[in-house]
C-alpha positions as CSV (number, residue, x, y, z in Angstrom):
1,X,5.8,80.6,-47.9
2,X,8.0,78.3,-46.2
3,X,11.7,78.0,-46.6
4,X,14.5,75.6,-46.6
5,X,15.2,74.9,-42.6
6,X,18.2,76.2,-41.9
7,X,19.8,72.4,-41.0
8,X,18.6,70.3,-43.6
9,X,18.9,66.9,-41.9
10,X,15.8,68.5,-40.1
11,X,13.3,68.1,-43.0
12,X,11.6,64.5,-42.2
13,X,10.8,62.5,-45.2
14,X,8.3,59.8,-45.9
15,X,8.6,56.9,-48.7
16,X,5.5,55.1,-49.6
17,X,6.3,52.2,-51.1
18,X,9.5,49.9,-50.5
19,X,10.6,47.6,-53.4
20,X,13.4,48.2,-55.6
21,X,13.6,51.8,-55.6
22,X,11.9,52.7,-52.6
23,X,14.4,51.1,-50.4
24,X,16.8,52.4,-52.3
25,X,15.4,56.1,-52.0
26,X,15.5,55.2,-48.6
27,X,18.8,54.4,-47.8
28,X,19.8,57.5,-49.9
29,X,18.1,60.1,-47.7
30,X,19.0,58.2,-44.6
31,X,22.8,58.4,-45.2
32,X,22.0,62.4,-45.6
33,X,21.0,62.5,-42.2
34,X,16.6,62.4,-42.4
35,X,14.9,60.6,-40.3
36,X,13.2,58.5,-43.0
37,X,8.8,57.4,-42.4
38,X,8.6,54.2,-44.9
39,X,5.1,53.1,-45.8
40,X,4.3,49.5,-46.8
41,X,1.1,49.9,-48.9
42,X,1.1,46.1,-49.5
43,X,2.3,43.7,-46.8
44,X,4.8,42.5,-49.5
45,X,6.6,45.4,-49.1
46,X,7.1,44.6,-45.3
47,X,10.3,42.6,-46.5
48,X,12.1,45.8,-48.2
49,X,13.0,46.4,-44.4
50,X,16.1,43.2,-44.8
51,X,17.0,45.1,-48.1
52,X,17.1,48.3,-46.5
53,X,19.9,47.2,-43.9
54,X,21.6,45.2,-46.7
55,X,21.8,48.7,-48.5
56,X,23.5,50.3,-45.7
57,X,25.8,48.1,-44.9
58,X,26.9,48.4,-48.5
59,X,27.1,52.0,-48.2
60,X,29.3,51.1,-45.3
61,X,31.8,49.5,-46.9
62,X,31.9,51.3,-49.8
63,X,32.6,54.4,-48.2
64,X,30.0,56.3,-48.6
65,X,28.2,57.1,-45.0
66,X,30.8,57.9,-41.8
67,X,28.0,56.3,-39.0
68,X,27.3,52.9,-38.2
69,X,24.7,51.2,-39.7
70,X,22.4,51.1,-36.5
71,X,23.0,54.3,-36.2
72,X,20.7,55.2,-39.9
73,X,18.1,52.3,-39.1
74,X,17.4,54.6,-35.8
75,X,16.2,57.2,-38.1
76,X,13.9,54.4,-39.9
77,X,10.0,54.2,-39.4
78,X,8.3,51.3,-41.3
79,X,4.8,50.8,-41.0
80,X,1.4,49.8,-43.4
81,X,-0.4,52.5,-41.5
82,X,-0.3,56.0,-42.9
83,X,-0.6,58.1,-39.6
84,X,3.4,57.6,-39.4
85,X,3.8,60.0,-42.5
86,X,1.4,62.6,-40.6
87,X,4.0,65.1,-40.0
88,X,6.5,64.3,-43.0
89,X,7.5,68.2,-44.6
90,X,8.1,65.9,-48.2
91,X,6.6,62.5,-49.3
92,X,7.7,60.3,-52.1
93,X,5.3,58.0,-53.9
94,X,7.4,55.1,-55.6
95,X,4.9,52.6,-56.3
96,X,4.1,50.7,-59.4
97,X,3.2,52.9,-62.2
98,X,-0.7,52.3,-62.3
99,X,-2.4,55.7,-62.1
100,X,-5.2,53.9,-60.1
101,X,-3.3,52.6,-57.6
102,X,-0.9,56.1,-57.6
103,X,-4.4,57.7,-56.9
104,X,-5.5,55.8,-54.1
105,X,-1.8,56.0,-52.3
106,X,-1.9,60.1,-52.7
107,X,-5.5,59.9,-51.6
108,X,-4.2,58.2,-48.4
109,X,-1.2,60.7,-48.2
110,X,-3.3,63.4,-48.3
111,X,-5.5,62.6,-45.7
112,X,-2.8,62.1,-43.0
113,X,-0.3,64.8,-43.9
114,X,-0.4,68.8,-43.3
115,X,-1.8,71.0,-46.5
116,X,2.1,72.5,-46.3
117,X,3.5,68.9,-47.3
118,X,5.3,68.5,-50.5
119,X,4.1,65.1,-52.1
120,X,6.6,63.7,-55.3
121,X,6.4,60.8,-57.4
122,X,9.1,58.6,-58.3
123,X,7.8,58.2,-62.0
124,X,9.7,57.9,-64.6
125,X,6.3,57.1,-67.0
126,X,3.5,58.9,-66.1
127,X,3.2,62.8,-66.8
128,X,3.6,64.8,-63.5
129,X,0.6,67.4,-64.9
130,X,-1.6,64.4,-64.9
131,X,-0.4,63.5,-61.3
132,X,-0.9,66.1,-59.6
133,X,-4.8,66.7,-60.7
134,X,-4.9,63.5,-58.0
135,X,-4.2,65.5,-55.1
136,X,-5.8,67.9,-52.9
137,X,-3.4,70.5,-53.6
138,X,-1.6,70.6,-56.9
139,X,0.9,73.2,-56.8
140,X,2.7,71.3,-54.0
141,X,3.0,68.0,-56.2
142,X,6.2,67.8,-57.9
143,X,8.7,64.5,-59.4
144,X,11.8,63.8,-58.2
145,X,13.1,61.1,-60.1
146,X,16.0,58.6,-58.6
147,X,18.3,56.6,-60.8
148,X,18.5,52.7,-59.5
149,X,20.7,52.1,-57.1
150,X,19.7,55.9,-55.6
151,X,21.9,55.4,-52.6
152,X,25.1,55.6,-55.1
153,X,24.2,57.7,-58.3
154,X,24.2,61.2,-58.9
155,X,21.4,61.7,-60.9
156,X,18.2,63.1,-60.2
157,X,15.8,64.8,-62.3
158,X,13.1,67.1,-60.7
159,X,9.9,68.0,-63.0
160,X,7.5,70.5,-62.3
161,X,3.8,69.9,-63.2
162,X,1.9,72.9,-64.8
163,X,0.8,73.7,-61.5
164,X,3.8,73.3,-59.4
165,X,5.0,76.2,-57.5
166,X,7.9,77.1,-58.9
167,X,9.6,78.2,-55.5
168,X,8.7,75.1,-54.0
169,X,10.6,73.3,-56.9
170,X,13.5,75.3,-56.0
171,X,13.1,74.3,-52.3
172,X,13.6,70.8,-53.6
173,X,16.3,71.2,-55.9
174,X,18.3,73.0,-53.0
175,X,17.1,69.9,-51.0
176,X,18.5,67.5,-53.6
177,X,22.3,68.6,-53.1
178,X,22.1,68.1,-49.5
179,X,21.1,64.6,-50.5
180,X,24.7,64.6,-52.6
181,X,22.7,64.7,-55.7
182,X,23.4,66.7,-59.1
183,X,19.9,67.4,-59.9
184,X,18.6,68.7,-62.6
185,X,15.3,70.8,-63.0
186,X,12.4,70.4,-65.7
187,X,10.0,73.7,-65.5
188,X,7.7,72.8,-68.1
189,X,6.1,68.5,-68.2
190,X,7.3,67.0,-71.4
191,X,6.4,63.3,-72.0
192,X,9.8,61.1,-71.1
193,X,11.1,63.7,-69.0
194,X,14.6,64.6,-69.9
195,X,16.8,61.7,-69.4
196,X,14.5,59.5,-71.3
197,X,13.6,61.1,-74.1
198,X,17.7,61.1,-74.7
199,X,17.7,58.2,-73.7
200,X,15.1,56.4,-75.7
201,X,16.6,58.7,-79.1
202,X,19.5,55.9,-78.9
203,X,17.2,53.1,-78.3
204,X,15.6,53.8,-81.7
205,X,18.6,54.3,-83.6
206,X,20.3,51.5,-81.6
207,X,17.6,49.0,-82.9
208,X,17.7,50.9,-86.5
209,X,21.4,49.9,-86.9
210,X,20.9,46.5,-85.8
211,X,17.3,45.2,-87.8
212,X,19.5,47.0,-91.3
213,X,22.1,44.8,-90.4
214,X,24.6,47.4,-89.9
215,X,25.6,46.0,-86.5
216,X,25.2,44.1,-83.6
217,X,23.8,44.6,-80.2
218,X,27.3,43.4,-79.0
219,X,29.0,46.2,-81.1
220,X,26.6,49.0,-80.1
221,X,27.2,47.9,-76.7
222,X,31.4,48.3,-76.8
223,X,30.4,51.5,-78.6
224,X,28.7,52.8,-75.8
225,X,31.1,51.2,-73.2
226,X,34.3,51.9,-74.3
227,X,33.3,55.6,-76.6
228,X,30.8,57.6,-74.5
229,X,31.4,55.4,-71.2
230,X,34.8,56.7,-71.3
231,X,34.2,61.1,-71.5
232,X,30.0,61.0,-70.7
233,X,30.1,61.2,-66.9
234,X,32.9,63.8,-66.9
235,X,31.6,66.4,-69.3
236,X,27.9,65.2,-70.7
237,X,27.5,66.2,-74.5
238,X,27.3,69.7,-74.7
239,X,30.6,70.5,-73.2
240,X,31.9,67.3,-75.1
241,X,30.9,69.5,-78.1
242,X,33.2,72.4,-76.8
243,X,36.0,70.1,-76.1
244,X,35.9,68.7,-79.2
245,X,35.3,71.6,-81.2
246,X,31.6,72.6,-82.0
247,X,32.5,73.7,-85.9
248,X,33.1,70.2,-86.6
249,X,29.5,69.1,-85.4
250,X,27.5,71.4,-87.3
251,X,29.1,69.9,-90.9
252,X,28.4,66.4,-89.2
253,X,24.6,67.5,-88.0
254,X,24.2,68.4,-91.6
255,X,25.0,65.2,-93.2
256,X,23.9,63.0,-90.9
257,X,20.7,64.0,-89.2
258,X,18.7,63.5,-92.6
259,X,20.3,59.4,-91.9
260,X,19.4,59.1,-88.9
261,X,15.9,56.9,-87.7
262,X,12.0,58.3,-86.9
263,X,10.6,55.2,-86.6
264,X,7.6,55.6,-84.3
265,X,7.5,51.7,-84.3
266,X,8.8,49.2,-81.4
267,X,11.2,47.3,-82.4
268,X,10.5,43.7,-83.8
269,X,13.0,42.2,-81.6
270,X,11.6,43.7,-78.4
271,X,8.4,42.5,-79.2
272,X,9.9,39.3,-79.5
273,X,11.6,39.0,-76.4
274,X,8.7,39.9,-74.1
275,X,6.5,37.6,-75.9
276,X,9.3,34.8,-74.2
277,X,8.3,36.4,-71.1
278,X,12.5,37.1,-71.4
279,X,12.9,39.9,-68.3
280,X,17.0,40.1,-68.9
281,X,19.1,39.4,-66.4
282,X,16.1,38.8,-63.6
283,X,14.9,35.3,-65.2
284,X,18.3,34.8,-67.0
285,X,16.9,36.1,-70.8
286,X,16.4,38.6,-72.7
287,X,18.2,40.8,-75.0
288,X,21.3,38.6,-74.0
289,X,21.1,35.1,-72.2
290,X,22.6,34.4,-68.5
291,X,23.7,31.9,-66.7
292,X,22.8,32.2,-63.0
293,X,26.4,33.1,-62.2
294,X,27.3,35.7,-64.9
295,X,23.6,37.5,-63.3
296,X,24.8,37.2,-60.0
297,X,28.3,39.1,-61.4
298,X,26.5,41.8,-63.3
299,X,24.7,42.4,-60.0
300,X,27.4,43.0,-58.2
301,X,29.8,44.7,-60.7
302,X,26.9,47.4,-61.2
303,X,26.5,47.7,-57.5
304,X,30.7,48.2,-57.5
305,X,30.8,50.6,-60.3
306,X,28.2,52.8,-59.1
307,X,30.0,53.0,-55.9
308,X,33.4,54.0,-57.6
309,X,31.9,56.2,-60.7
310,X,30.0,58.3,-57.8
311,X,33.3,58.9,-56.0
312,X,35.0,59.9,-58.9
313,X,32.0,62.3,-60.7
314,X,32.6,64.3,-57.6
315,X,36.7,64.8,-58.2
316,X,37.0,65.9,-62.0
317,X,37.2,68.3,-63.5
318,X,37.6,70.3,-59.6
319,X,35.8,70.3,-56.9
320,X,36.9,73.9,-56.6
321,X,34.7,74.8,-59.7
322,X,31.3,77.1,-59.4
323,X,28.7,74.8,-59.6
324,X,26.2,75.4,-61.6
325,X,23.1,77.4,-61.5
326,X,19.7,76.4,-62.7
């Protein structure tokens, strides 16, 4: 079995697909040092390569990469034909989450790249166990999961199929830091993943609060904001617990569990909303309305804050502390 090279920068990586989140991926690995082989599997996709340099320049001024920009885009291959990927040691699918098309896109992976490749998907929707039936060899498909803008977050969750090969997950994870990532590792395929399934458990109670008329969507908002935004990326919730003293939860998880929502419905204002064809701040509406100029803000304050908040996860508590082990 293969290891980790000894200089990671050394691993070549391909990226099929290049909208939103592919050129995003890109620009992450580049600014770890890969060379990066993007695949446009429609020739819409072509134009991801003017988002791609827009990325890094942000990078640029934001700190985070120590190289000119031409210097990354030297390490960029972009190309429709999937020969470019041949000798890629790790792909990553990040196309639109239709199994049909996922299978035709691993079907041309697979044809071009070695057996020893390691392919990933990008999903956040579809069960990696399913996924990986697709491909010639399972136990080398595996998810690695990027939080939007990837370039400038933290986050990555890596999920394991039921045939992954468990030291080949650990070959990524160890990969993942390299890429300045704090990855965490799912063994076992649950439906959501992690981060959505906790996630999607404040969605429900979210909505719960607001259809009983118990509060707005304004007031869970500064909740969220200006409660949790304020402690969550320095200590998560379990060692929030600790902090706080984890006697004092287990009288609250006793009275208000039983409270809390199990709807299994969607929520009547969602349903709402889409029916508007309202897409939030893309087309201007949906949860809350837009003008053109407060979109064009949001866009570029979350752009700015992910730039800063990554800086700053990496200073607190130390950077002297163990880091943790999976």
């Amino acid at each position: 079995m293969e290891i980790l090279k000894p200089n990671p920068s050394s691993v070549e990586i391909g990226v099929v697909g290049i909208g939103l989140m592919g050129s995003s991926i890109i620009v992450s690995l580049l600014s770890a040092g890969h060379v990066v082989k993007a695949i446009a599997p429609i020739p819409e996709d072509l134009v991801g390569a003017d988002k791609i340099k827009e990325l890094l320049l942000n990078c640029s001024k934001a700190g985070l990469v120590d190289k000119p920009t031409t210097y990354y885009l030297k390490n960029l291959e972009i190309s429709m034909d999937y020969n470019t990927i041949e000798n890629c040691d790790l792909v990553i699918e990040c196309v639109i989450e239709d199994i049909d098309i996922k299978k035709q896109v691993y079907k041309n992976i697979t044809d071009v790249v070695s057996t020893k490749a390691i392919i990933a998907s990008n999903t956040s929707a579809i069960a990696i166990s399913v996924l990986q039936n697709l491909v010639v060899n399972p136990e080398r498909f595996i998810g690695v999961h990027f939080a939007e803008p990837a370039y400038s977050t933290r986050f990555l969750e890596i999920t394991c199929g039921d045939q992954t090969d468990q030291y080949l997950a650990n070959w990524v994870f160890d990969l993942a830091h390299f890429w300045g990532k704090e990855p965490t590792l799912l063994r076992k395929d649950i439906k959501g993943f992690i981060t959505n399934r906790l996630m999607y458990a404040v969605y429900r109670e979210m909505f719960h609060l607001i259809e009983e008329n118990k509060t707005t969507m304004e007031n869970a908002d500064k909740a969220f904001r200006y409660s949790v935004g304020s402690w969550i990326t320095l200590m998560g919730l379990f060692r929030r617990m600790d902090y706080i003293g984890v006697h004092d939860y287990l009288i609250i998880f006793k009275n208000l569990f039983p409270k809390l929502s199990n709807s299994e419905c969607v929520p009547e204002v969602m349903e709402k909303v889409v029916a508007n064809n309202s897409k939030g701040v893309k087309n201007l509406s949906g949860l809350y309305h837009y003008s053109k100029k407060e979109a064009e803000e949001w866009e570029k304050s979350f752009l700015a804050f992910n730039e800063d908040i990554f800086k700053l996860a990496a200073e607190y508590p130390s950077p002297s502390l163990e880091k943790e082990k999976v």
